[in-house]
N, C-alpha and C positions, 0 to 999 in steps of 0.2 A: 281658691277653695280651701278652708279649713279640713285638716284631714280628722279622721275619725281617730277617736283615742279609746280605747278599750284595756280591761286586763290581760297580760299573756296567759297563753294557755301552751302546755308541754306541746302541742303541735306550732306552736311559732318557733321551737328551738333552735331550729338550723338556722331560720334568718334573725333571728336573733344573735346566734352567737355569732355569723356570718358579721354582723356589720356590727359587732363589739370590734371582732380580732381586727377588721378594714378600718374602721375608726381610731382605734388605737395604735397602726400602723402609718397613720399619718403623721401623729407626735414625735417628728422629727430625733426632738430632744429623748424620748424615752426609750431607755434602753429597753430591748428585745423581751420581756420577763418570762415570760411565757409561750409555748405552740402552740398553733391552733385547736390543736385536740385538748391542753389543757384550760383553753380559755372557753371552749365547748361543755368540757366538766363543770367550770365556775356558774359560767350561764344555767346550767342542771339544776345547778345545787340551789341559785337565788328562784329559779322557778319553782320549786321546792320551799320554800322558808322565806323568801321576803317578797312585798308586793310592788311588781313589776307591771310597769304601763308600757303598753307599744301608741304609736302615729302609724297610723297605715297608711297607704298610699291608694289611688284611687283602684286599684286593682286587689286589693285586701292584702295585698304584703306588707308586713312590718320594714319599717323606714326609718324610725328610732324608737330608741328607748329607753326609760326613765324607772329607777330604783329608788323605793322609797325606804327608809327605817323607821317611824316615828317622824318627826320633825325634819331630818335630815336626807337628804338628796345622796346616795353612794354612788350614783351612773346616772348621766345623762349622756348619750350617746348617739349618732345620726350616720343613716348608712354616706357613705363619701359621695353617693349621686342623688344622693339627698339633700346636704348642706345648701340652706338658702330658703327650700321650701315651706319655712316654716314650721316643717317637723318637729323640731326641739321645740323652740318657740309655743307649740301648739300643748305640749306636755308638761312643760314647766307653767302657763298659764294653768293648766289642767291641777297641777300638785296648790298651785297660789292660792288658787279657787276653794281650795279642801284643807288650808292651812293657815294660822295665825301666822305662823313665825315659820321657815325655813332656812337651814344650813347645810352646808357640802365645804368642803375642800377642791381645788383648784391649783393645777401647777402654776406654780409664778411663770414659767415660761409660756405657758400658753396662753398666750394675747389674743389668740380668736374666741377664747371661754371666756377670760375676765371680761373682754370688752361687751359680748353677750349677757353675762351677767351683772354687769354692773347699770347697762342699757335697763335691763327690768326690774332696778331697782336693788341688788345686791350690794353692801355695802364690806369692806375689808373689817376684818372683827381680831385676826390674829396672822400674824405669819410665822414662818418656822424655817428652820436651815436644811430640813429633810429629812432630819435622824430618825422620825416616827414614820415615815413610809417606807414601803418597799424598794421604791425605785431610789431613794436617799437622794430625791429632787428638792430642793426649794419650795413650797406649796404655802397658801393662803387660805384661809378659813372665811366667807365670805354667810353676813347672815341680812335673811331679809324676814323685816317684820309686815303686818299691815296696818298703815297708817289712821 
């Protein structure tokens, strides 16, 4: 079953930033940047100023979620007992749907996101050595058009 995709609204915030901080805590490779309380502000601030999609699950809990700017993709993100379900998968189809063209950035080391993205058609546009991120990782600019 496809899950529901909807706009977050300031009552998704705990599970939201809930399964940012869990999500990102998986990234082996990514140093520490933040606590949870400041990853809780960030979440605040994009419910606030940018348009943010959740996947809920069959119980109306947000399960991932998706940040858009314009054209470009800044968080795609799946709570960790989520990964598989289609969650992400069902939000990115959701942004494809609503879009000519889309772009994000991707760490080079995370081969579970390239390989997802490049699976729905994402394609490498640029790479970098990391100097322009925060985490000063390696990262790849990855863009997809519609054909």
């Amino acid at each position: 079953m496809r899950p529901v995709i909807r706009r977050a609204t300031a009552d998704d915030l705990p599970q939201i930033a809930a399964l940012f901080s869990q999500s990102r805590r998986l990234l082996t490779f990514l140093p520490e940047l933040h606590s949870v309380e400041e990853d809780r502000g960030f979440i605040a601030g994009l419910l606030s100023s940018a348009d943010v999609r959740v996947a809920l699950a069959a119980d109306g809990r947000p399960i991932a979620m998706l940040v858009e700017d314009g054209d470009w993709i800044d968080h795609l993100y799946v709570a960790p007992d989520a990964i598989g379900t289609g969650a992400g998968s069902a939000l990115l189809a959701d942004a494809q749907a609503r879009h000519d063209q889309l772009q994000l950035w991707c760490f080079a080391d995370n081969l579970r996101a390239r390989h997802f993205y490049e699976a729905r058609g994402f394609v490498i546009a640029e790479t970098t050595d990391g100097a322009g991120n925060e985490a000063r990782l390696p990262d790849i600019r990855y863009v997809w058009s519609r054909a």
